[in-house]
C-alpha positions as CSV (number, residue, x, y, z in Angstrom):
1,X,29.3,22.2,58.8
2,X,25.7,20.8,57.5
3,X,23.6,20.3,60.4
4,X,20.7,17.4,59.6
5,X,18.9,15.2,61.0
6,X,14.9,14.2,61.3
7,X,12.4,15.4,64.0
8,X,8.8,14.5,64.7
9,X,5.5,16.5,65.2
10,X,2.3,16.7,66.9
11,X,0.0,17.0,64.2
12,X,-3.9,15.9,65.3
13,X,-5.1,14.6,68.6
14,X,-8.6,13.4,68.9
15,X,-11.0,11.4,71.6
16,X,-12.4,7.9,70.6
17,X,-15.6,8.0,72.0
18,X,-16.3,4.1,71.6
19,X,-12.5,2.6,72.3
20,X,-12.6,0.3,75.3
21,X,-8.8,0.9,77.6
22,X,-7.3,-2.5,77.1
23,X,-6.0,-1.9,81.0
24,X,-9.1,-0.2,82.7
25,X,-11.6,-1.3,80.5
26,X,-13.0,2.0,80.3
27,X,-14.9,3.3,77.2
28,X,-14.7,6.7,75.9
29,X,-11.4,7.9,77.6
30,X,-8.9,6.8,74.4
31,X,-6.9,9.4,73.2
32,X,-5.7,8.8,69.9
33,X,-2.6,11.1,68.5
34,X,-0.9,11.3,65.6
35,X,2.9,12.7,65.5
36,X,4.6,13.1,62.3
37,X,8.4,12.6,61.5
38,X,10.8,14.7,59.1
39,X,14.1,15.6,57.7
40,X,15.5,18.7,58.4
41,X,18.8,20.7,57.4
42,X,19.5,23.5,59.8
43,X,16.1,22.8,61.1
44,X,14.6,23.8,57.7
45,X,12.1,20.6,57.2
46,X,12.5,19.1,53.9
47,X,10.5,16.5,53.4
48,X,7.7,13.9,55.8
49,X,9.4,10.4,56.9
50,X,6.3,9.0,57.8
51,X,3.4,9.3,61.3
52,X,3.5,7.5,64.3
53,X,0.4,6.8,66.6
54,X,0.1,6.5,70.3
55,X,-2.6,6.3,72.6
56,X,-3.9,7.1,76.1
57,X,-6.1,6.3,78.3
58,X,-7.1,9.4,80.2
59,X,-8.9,7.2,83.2
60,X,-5.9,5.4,83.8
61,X,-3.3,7.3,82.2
62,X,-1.8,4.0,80.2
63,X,-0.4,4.3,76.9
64,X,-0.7,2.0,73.9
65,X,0.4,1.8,70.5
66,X,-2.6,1.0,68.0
67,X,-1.5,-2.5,67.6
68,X,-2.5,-3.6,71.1
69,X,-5.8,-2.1,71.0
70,X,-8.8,-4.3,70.7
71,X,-10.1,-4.8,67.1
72,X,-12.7,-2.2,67.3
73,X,-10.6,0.4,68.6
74,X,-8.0,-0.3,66.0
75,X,-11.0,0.3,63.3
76,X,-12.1,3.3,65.3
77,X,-8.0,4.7,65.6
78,X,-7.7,3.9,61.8
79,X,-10.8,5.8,61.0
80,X,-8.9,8.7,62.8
81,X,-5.8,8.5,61.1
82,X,-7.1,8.7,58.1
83,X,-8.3,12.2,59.0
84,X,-4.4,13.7,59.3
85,X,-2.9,15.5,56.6
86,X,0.3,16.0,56.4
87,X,1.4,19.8,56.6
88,X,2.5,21.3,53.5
89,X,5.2,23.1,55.6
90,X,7.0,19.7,56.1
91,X,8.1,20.1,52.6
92,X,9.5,23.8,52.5
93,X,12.6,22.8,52.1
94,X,12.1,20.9,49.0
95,X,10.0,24.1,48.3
96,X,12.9,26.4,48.6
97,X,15.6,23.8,46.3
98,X,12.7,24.4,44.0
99,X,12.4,28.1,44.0
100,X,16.5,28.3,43.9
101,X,16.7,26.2,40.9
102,X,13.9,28.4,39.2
103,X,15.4,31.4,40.1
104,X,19.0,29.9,38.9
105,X,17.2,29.0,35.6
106,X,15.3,32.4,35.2
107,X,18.6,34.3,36.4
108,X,21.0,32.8,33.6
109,X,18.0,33.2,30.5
110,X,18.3,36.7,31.8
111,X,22.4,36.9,31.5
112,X,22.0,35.2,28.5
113,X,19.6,37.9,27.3
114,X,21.8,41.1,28.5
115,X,24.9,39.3,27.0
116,X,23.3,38.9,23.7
117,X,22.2,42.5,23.4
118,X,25.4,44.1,24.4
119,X,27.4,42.1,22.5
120,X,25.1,42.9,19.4
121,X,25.6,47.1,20.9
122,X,29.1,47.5,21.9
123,X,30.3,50.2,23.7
124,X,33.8,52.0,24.9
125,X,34.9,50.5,28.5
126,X,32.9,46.9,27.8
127,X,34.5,44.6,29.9
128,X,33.8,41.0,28.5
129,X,34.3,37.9,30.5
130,X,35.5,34.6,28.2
131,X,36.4,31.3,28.0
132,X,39.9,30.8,26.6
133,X,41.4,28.0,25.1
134,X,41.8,26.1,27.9
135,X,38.8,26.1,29.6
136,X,40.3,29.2,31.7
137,X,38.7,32.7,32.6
138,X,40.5,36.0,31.6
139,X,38.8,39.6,30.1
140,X,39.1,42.4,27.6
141,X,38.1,45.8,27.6
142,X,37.1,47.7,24.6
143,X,38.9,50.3,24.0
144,X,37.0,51.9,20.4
145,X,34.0,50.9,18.7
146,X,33.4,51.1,14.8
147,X,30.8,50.7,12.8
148,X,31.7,47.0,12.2
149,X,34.9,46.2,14.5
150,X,36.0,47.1,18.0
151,X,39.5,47.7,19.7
152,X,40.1,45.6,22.2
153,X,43.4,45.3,25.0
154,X,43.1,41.9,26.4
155,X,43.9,40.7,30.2
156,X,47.6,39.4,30.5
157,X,46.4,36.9,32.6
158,X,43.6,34.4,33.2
159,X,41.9,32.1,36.1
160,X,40.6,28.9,36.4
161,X,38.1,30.0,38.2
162,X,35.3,33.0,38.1
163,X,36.0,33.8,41.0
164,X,39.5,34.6,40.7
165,X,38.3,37.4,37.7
166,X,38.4,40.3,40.7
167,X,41.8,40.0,41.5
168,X,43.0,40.0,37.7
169,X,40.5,42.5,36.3
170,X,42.8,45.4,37.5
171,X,44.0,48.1,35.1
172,X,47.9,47.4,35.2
173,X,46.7,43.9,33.4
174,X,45.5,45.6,30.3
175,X,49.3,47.0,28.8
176,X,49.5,44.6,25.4
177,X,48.5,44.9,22.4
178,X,45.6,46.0,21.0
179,X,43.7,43.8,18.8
180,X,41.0,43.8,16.6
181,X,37.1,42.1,16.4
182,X,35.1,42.5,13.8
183,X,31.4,42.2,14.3
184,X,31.4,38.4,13.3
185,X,34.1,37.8,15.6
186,X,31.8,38.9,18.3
187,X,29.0,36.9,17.7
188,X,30.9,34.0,16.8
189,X,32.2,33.8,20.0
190,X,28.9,34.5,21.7
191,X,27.4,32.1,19.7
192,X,30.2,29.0,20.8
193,X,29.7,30.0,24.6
194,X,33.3,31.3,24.9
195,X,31.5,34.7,26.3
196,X,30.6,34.4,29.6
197,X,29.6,38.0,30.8
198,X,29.8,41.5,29.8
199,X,29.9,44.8,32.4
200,X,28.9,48.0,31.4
201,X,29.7,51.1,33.9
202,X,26.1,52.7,33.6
């Protein structure tokens, strides 16, 4: 369950030293705050929904909203709010859906990367993850490499999704025929996408 929702604030509180009180008629004893509002999901802010100001009166302890102030006061409470910044912390959730999708970005250029080199170095026990024909997942394992060509057993059974590969990658699956890829082959199939992944026991 995605817990969500918005929640506001304090961010700056300061004295007006020349507001008049609208109740008490007091000068000097306005205190103007600023609270600021935000989305959260699981009370990770993502981004600012906008401030809210209130004021009070610290003679008579009456509260107002800026738009009952006298003129003045409302320059003097403007003048204020334009002081508060908004906290760059408001936005660390945004911050972190931008760090994931970089990371996503730098961590498939990398898979990209190992899958091109090891498919261009093949070795014995090479376990390659591919599309087939119908958009499903299945394997192969090499069993012998040549100079240009490789033996491979394929999987006897595929998934429609990546996840499923750990229940099928199991050793009893690999009892057909063995089959052979040239070079070519290889790289044409790296080349179309139909290659997804290749494990190597290190």
């Amino acid at each position: 369950m995605i817990i969500f929702g918005s929640r506001a604030t304090h961010l700056k509180s300061e004295q007006l030293r020349n507001a008049v009180c609208p109740h008490c008629e007091n000068r000097g004893h306005m205190t103007a705050s600023v609270y600021g509002r935000h989305a959260h999901v699981f009370w990770i802010p993502f981004f600012p929904m906008g401030n809210t100001g209130v004021l009070e009166c610290q003679h008579c302890h009456k509260g107002f909203k800026p738009k009952d102030l006298p003129e003045k006061a409302r320059l003097e409470y403007k003048n204020f709010r334009g002081t508060v910044r908004t906290p760059i912390w408001k936005f660390s959730g945004l911050g972190l859906v931008a760090l994931l999708i970089t990371w996503g970005f730098y961590s498939n250029k990398m898979t990209e990367e190992k899958v091109k080199e090891l498919v261009e170095n093949p070795m014995m026990f090479d376990t390659y993850t591919f599309k087939t024909e119908a958009n499903y997942y299945s394997t192969f394992r090499v069993l012998e490499v040549f100079k240009d060509s490789i033996y491979v057993n394929y999987n006897d059974y595929e998934t429609d999704k990546k996840s499923g590969l750990r229940k099928i990658d199991i050793d009893q699956n690999y009892q057909g025929d063995i089959f052979v890829l040239t070079n070519d082959d290889l790289k044409a199939m790296h080349e179309s996408g139909k290659i997804e992944d290749i494990e190597r026991d290190k």
